[in-house]
C-alpha positions as a printed Julia matrix, in Angstrom:
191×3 Matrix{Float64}:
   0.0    0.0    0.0
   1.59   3.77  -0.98
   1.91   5.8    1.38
  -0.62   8.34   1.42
   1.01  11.98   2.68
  -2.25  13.81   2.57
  -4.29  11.48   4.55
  -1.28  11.24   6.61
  -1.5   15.38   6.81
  -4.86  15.42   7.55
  -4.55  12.58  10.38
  -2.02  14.73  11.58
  -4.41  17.72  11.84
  -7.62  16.19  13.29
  -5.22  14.84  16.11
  -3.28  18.09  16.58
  -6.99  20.33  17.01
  -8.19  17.33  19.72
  -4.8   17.83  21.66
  -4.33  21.71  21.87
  -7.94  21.83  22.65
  -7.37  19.97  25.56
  -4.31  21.16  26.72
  -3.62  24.14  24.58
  -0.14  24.76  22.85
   2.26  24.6   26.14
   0.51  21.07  27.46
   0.25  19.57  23.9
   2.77  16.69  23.09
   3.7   15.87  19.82
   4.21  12.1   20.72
   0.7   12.02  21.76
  -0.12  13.82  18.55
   1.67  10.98  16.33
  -0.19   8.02  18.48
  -3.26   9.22  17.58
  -2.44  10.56  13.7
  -0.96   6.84  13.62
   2.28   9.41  12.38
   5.55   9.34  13.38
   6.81  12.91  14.53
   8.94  13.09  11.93
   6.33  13.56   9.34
   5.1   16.47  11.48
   7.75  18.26  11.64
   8.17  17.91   8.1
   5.37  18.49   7.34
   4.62  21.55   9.76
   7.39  22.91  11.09
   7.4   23.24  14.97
   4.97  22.7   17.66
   3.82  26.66  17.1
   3.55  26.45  13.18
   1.43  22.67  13.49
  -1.33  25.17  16.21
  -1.45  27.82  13.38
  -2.18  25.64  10.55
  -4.58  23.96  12.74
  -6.61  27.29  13.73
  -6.25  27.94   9.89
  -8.22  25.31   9.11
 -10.37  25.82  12.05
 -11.35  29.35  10.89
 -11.54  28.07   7.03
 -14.32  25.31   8.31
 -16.3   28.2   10.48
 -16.33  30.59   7.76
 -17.67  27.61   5.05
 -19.94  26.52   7.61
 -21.65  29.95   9.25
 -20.7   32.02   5.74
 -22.7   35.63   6.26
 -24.61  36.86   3.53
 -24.67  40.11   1.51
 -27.45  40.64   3.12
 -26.95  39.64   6.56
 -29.92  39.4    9.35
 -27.17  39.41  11.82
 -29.58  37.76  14.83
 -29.71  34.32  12.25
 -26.08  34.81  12.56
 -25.6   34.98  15.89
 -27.72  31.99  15.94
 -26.06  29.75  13.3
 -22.64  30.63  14.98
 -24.3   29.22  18.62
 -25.27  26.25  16.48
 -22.03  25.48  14.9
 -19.83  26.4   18.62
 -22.32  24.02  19.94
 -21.67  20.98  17.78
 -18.11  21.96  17.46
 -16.63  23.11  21.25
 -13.31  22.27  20.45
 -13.12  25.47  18.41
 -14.33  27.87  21.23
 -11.49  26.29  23.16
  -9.07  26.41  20.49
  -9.76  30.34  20.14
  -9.2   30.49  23.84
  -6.26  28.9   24.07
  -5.27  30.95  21.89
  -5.92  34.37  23.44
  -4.75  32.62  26.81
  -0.99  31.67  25.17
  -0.72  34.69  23.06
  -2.57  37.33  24.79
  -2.21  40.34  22.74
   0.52  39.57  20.45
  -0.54  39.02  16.72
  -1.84  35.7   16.12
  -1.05  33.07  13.41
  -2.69  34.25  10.19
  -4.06  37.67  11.51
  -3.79  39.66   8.44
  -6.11  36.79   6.62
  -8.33  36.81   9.37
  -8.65  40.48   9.53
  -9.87  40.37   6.22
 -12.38  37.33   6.91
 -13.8   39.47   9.52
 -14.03  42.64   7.38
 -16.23  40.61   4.98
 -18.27  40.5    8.04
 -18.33  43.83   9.21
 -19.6   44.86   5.56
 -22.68  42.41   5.9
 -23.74  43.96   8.86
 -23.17  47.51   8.11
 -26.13  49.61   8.94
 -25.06  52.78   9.94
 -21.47  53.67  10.48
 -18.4   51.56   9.96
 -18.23  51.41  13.96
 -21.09  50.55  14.72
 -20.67  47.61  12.36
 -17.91  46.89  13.49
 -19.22  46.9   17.23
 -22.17  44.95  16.06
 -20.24  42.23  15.0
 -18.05  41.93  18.05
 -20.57  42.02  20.62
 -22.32  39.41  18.76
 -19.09  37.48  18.89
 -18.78  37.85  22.26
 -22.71  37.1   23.2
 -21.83  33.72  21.07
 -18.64  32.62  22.7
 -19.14  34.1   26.08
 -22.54  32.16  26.5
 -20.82  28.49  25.38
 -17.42  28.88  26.93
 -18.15  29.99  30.4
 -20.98  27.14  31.43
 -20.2   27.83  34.99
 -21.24  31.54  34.55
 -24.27  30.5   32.72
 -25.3   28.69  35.27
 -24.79  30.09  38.34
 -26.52  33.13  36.54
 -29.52  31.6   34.64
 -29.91  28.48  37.16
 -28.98  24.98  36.37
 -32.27  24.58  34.53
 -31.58  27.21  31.68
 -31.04  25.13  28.73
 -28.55  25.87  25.85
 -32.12  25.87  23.75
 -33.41  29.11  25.85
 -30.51  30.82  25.56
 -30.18  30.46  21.4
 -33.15  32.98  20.87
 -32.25  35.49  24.02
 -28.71  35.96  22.31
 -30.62  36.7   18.82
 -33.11  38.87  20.87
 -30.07  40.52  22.78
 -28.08  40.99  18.73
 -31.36  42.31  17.59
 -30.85  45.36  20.24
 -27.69  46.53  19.21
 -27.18  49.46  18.14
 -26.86  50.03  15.0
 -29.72  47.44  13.48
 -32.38  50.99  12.38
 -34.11  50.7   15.54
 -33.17  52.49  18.84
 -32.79  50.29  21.47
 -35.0   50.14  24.53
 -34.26  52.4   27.42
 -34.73  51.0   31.12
């Protein structure tokens, strides 16, 4: 049987995201990497570079699959968005965690494959633009952070909602919350 180098890449890749999720880019092991990519670490490095350069190209393809998967539209409702992002972060939590390890490892430092994610999110920030650039742009990260906030801190969500606040009532009060912003041709409501 040939040897098959991109099945062995993306092996390689589906292992990697599993193991910095869990431990993030300081805890992850390569040899635990190549056990489960059935790889030897050879072929990673060859392949990849260093432990730092194997975490980029996985949160490449991490940000590749999320934009294919929760793509916004010319016209975007931006409340479906918010929604269709809690859907995918739902049924994909390793990529929450990914993002978070990386703001935990990096902190403010640029971040592998900024500039192309800059422009991802710029794409973005067009399809919601109601009013001024920054509101659209303030839009969009709010609704971000609603999204992410809500799945990644279920401790929070909790203790703040009650244990009996299901991931199913919160879906609509985030798009009811987005809907709100400013920004969206209404004016919000005043308390």
């Amino acid at each position: 049987m040939a040897y098959d180098s991109k099945a062995t890449r993306e092996r390689i890749l589906a292992a990697a995201a599993a193991e910095f999720a869990q431990h993030g880019v300081a805890g992850a092991r390569v040899d635990r990497i190549a056990t489960e990519a059935k790889a030897n670490k050879r072929a990673i490095y060859e392949y990849f570079g260093d432990k730092n350069k194997l975490f980029a190209n996985v949160l490449e393809r991490l940000m590749a699959d999320l934009a294919q998967a929760v793509p916004p539209g010319d016209e975007e409702d931006l409340p479906a968005y918010a929604e269709r992002l809690f859907d995918y972060h739902r049924a994909h939590p390793e990529a929450l965690r990914l993002l978070m390890w990386e703001a935990l490892e990096l902190g403010d430092q640029p971040v592998p494959g900024e500039e192309a994610r800059t422009r991802h999110y710029e794409h973005k920030i067009r399809a919601t633009r109601t009013a001024s650039d920054g509101e659209a742009r303030d839009r969009l990260f709010f609704t971000l952070g609603l999204v992410g906030w809500s799945l990644a801190m279920p401790q929070l969500r909790r203790m703040i909602l009650g244990p009996g606040h299901t991931l199913d009532q919160l879906r609509p009060a985030i798009a009811e919350v987005v809907r709100t912003l400013p920004g969206n041709g209404e004016t919000p409501p005043r308390n």
